[in-house]
C-alpha positions in Angstrom: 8.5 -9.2 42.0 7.5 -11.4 39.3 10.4 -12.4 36.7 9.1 -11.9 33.2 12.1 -12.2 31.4 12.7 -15.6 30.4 13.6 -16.4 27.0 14.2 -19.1 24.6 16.2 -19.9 21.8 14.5 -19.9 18.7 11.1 -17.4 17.6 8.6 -19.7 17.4 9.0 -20.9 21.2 9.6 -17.0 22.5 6.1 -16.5 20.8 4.4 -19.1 22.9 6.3 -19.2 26.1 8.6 -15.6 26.5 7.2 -13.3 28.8 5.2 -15.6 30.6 5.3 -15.7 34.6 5.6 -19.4 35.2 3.6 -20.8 36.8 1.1 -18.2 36.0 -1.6 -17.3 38.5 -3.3 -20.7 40.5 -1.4 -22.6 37.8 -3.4 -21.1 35.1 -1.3 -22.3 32.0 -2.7 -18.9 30.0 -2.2 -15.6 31.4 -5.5 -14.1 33.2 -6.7 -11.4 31.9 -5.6 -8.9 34.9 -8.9 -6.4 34.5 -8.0 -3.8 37.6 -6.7 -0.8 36.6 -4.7 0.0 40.1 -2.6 -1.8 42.2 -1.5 -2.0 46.1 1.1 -0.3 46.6 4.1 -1.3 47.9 7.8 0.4 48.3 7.4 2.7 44.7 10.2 5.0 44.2 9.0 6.6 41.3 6.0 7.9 39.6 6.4 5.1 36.4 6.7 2.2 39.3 2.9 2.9 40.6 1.1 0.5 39.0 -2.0 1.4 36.9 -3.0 0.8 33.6 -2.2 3.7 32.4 1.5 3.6 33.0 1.2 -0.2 30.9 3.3 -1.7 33.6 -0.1 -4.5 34.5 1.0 -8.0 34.5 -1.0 -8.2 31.0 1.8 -5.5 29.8 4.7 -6.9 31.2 4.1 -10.4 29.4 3.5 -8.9 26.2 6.4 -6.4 27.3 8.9 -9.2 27.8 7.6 -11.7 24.7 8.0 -8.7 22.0 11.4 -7.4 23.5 12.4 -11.4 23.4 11.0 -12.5 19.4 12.9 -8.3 18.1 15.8 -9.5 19.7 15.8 -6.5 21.2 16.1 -5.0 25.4 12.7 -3.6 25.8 9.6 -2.8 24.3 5.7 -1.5 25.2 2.6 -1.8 23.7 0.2 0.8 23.0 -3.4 1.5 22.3 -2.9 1.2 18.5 -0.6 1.3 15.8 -0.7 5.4 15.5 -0.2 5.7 19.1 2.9 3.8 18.7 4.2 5.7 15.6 3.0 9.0 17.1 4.4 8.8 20.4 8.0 7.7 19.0 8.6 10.4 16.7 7.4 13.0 19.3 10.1 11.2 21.4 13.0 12.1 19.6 11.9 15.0 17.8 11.3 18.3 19.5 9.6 21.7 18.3 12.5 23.5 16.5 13.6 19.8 15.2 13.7 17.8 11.4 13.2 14.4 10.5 13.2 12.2 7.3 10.6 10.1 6.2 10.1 7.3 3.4 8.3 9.1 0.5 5.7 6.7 0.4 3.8 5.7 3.9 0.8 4.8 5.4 -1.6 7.1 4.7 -2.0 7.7 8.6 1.4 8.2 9.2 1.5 10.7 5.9 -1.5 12.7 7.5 0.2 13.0 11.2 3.1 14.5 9.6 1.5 16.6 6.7 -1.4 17.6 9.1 0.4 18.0 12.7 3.9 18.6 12.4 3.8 22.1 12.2 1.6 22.2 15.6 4.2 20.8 17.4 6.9 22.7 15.8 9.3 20.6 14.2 9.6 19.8 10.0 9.9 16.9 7.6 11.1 15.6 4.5 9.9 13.1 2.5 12.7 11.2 0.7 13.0 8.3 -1.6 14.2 5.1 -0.1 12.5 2.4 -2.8 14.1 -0.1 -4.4 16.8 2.0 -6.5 16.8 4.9 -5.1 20.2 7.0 -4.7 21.2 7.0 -1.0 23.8 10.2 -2.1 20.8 12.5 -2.5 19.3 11.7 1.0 22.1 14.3 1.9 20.5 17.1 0.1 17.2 17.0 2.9 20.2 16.6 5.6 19.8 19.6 8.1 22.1 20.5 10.9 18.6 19.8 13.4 17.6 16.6 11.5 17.2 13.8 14.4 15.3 10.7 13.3 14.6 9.0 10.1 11.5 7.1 9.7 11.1 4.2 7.0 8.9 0.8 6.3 10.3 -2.7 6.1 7.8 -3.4 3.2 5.7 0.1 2.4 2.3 0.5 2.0 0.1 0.1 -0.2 3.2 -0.2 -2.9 5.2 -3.6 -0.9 8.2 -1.7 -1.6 11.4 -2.6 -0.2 14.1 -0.4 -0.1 17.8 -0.8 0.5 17.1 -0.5 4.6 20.8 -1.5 5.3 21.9 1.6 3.5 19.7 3.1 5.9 21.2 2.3 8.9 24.3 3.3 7.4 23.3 6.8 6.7 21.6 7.0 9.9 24.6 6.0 11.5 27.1 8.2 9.7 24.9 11.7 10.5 24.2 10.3 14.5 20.1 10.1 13.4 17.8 7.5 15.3 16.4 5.0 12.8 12.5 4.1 13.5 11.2 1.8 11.2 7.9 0.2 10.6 7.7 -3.6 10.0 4.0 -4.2 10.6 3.9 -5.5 6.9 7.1 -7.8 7.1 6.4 -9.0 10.8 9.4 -10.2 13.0 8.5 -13.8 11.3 10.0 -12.3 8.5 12.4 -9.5 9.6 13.6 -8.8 12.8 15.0 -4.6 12.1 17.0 -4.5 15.2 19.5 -7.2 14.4 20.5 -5.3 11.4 21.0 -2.1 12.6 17.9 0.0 13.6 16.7 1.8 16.9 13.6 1.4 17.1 10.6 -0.9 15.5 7.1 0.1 15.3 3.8 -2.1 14.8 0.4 -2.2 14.1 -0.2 -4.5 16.7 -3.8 -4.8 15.2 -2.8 -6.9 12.2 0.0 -9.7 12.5 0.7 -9.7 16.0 -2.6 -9.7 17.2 -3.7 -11.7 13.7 -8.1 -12.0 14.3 -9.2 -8.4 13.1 -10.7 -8.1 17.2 -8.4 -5.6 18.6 -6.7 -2.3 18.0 -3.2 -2.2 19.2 0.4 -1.1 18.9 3.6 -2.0 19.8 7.5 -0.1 20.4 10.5 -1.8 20.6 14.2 -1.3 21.5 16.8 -0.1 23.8 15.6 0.3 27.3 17.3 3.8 27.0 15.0 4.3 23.6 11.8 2.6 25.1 11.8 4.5 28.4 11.9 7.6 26.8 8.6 6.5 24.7 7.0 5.4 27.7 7.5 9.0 29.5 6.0 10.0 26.2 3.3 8.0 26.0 2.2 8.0 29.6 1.7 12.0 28.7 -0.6 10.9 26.4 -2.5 8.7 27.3 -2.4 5.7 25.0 -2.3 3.0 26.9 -3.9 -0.9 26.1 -6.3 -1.8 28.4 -5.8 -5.6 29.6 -8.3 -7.6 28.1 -6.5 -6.5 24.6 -3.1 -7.6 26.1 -5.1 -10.7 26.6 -5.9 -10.9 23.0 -3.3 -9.5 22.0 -0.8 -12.5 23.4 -2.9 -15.0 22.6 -2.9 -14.4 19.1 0.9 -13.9 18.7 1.3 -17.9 19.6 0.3 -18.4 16.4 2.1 -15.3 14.2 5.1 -17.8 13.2 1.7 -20.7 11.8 0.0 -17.8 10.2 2.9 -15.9 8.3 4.6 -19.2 7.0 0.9 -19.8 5.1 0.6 -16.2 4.5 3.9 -16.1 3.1 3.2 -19.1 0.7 -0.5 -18.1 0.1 0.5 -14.6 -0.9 3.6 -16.1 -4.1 1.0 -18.3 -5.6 -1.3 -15.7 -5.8 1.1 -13.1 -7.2 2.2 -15.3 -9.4 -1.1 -16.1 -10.8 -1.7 -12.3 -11.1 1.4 -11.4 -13.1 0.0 -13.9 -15.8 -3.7 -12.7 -15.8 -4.5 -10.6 -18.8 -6.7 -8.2 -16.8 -3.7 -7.2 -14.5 -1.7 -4.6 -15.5 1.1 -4.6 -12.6 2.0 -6.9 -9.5 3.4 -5.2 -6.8 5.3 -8.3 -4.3 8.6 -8.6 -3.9 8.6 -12.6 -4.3 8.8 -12.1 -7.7 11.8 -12.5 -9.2 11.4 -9.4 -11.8 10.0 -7.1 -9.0 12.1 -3.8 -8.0 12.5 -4.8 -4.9 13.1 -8.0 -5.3 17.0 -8.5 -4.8 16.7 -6.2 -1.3 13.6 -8.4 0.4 16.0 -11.3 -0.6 19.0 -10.5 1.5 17.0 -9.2 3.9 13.8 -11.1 4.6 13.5 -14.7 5.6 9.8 -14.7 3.8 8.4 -11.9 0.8 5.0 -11.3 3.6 1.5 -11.8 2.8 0.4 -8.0 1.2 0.3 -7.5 -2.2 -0.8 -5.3 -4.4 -1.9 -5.0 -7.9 -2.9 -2.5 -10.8 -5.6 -3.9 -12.9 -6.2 -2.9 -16.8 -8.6 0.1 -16.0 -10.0 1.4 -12.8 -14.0 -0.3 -14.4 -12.1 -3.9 -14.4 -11.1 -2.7 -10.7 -14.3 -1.9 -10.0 -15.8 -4.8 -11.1 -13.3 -7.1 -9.3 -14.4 -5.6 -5.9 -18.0 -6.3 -6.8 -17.3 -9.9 -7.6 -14.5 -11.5 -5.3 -16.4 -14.1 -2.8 -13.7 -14.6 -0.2 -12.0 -12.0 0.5 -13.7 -9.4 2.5 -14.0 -6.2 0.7 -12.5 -4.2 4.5 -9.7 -2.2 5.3 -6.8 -3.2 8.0 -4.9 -6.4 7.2 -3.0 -9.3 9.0 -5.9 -11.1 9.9 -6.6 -15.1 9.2 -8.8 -14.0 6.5 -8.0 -12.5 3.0 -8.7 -9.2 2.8 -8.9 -6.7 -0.5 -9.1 -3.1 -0.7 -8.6 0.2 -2.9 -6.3 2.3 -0.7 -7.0 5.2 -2.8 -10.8 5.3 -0.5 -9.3 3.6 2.4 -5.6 4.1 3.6 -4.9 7.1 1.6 -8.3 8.5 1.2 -7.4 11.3 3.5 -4.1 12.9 1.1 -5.2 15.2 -1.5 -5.8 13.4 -5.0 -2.6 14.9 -7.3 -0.5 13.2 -4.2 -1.9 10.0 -4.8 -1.6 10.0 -8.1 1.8 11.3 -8.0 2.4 7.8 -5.3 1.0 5.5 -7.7 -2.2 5.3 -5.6 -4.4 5.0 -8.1 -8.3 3.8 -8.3 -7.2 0.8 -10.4 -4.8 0.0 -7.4 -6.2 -2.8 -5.7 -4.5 -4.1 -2.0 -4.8 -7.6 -1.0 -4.2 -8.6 2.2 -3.6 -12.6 2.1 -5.0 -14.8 4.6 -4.5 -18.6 5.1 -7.5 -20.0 3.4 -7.4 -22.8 1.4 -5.0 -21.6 -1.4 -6.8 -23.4 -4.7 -10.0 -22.2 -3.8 -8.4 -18.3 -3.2 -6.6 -18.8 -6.9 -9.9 -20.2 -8.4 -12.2 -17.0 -6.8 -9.4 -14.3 -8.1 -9.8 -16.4 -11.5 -13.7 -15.4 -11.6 -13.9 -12.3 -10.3 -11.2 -10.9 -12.7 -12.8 -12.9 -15.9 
């Protein structure tokens, strides 16, 4: 059996070498991409140990198996077919028909929608509560139930680049025996690493910083190999698996997350700071600014403030005209990529909750996400200069 679980001491050497089978296949120094999707068998005890694509356990999955588990500082992990598939598949693991879970009040809009919209079909209830920068842990208690199991939270939230006061989190989680999942697609483990203080289970969007090109879809579990197992049973029920040439991609692009997030990082606080001074901006959402709400929280927490931003300009027509006129950025939804990225999550992310919810989130048509890539930062600060003048 091939040993996939070397690691290494520091992040940025468990991106490029953990996980790895060394040497790899006729001394290939990347993995192949493994494109069968069964396997001879051999001496199998059980059903998960057949190997088949399905079941993720190719030799693409275990290298991208071993190399997440290794950079989360965590046991064990799996990758999925795409961030939903991830987020799906772990809830229904540890929530059951007759159950109740917590969830940040302001999420993903995908992540809203699976629990607003299917919930109730697989017969267990939510509540959103408020977990931004201020908020009162004491009145989480009041959504407490005697079958609440998991609560669900983002390390940075979207489209608002809130953080909230996670560790207080894990406390509360800890102190009513609930299983913490959190989401740190927008931090990335560059930034934050959610396992080392405190929680049970990370989720990713494998198809922004991980995978980092805007080619593939993708998700990604990780924690205990008690926790993880029971997502794989889950998630071999159904059915969202990754097929190999996106583990390929997938890998490949994570040798470079640690590159790309320092410069996203860096790209991302000029930029806001140029924003908060622009007269046709009305609000800055990023936490590397020193008045920001959630400002003193990414601090103690984060080891970088992330490349998403978000900003309100003076009137949704300003807005409007902003999209119209930016050069680099791509006007597309999804972020993480290379390439700067800008979008109205009002008729993108959260398109599909009702309009009076939006508004009531602060996700307004003058709300304009920008997803920071690594270009050249002058000539990013001189195109937002134009495009708002």
């Amino acid at each position: 059996m091939t040993d996939y679980s070397k690691r290494y001491k520091t992040l940025a050497t468990n991106l490029i070498h953990a996980g790895a089978p060394h040497p790899n296949i006729e001394g290939a120094v990347a993995t192949p991409v493994f494109q069968s999707a069964n396997y001879l068998m051999s001496d199998e005890q059980t059903y998960d140990a057949v190997r088949y694509i399905r079941l993720n356990n190719t030799p693409n999955h275990h290298v991208l198996h071993n190399k997440l588990a290794a950079i989360e500082s965590a046991e064990s992990a799996l990758v999925t077919s795409s961030g939903m598939a991830a987020i799906s598949a772990s809830i229904l693991s540890f929530v059951k028909a007759g159950d109740h879970m917590l969830a940040q009040n302001t999420l993903y809009g995908g992540t809203q929608s699976f629990l607003d919209d299917d919930s109730a079909g697989f017969g267990f209830s939510f509540d959103n509560i408020d977990v931004g920068p201020g908020a009162d842990s004491s009145a989480w208690e009041k959504s407490l139930r005697d079958n609440t199991k998991v609560i669900y939270v983002e390390g940075i939230s979207n489209p608002l680049i809130e953080v909230g006061d996670l560790r207080a989190v894990v406390e509360f989680a800890k102190a009513n025996n609930l299983i913490t999942i959190l989401d740190n697609t927008f931090a990335t483990t560059v930034n934050f690493r959610p396992i080392e203080a405190g929680f049970d289970i990370v989720v990713h969007s494998a198809t922004k910083y991980l995978g980092g090109h805007s080619d593939i879809v993708a998700g990604a579990v990780i924690g205990s190999t008690e926790h993880i197992d029971k997502v794989n049973h889950k998630l071999l029920h159904l059915g969202g698996s990754l097929d190999p040439h996106a583990c390929f991609l997938l890998e490949r692009g994570m040798k470079t997350l640690a590159l790309r997030v320092e410069r996203q990082n860096s790209n991302a606080q000029r930029l806001a700071e140029f924003l908060a001074k622009h007269p046709a901006v009305r609000k800055v959402n990023y936490p590397g600014l020193p008045d920001d709400p959630s400002h003193i929280n990414a601090k103690s927490l984060f080891d970088g403030f992330g490349g998403m931003l978000s900003f309100y300009a003076k009137d949704d027509a300003t807005a409007g005209r902003f999209l119209d006129s930016v050069t680099i950025p791509k006007y597309a939804a999804s972020l993480g990529g290379v390439e700067s990225l800008v979008v109205r999550p009002s008729m993108s992310t959260h398109l599909g909750i009702a309009p009076e919810e939006r508004v009531r989130l602060g996700v307004t048509d003058d709300l304009i996400r920008v997803s920071v890539g690594i270009e050249d930062v002058e000539e990013l600060l001189a195109d937002f200069k134009q495009a708002l003048s």
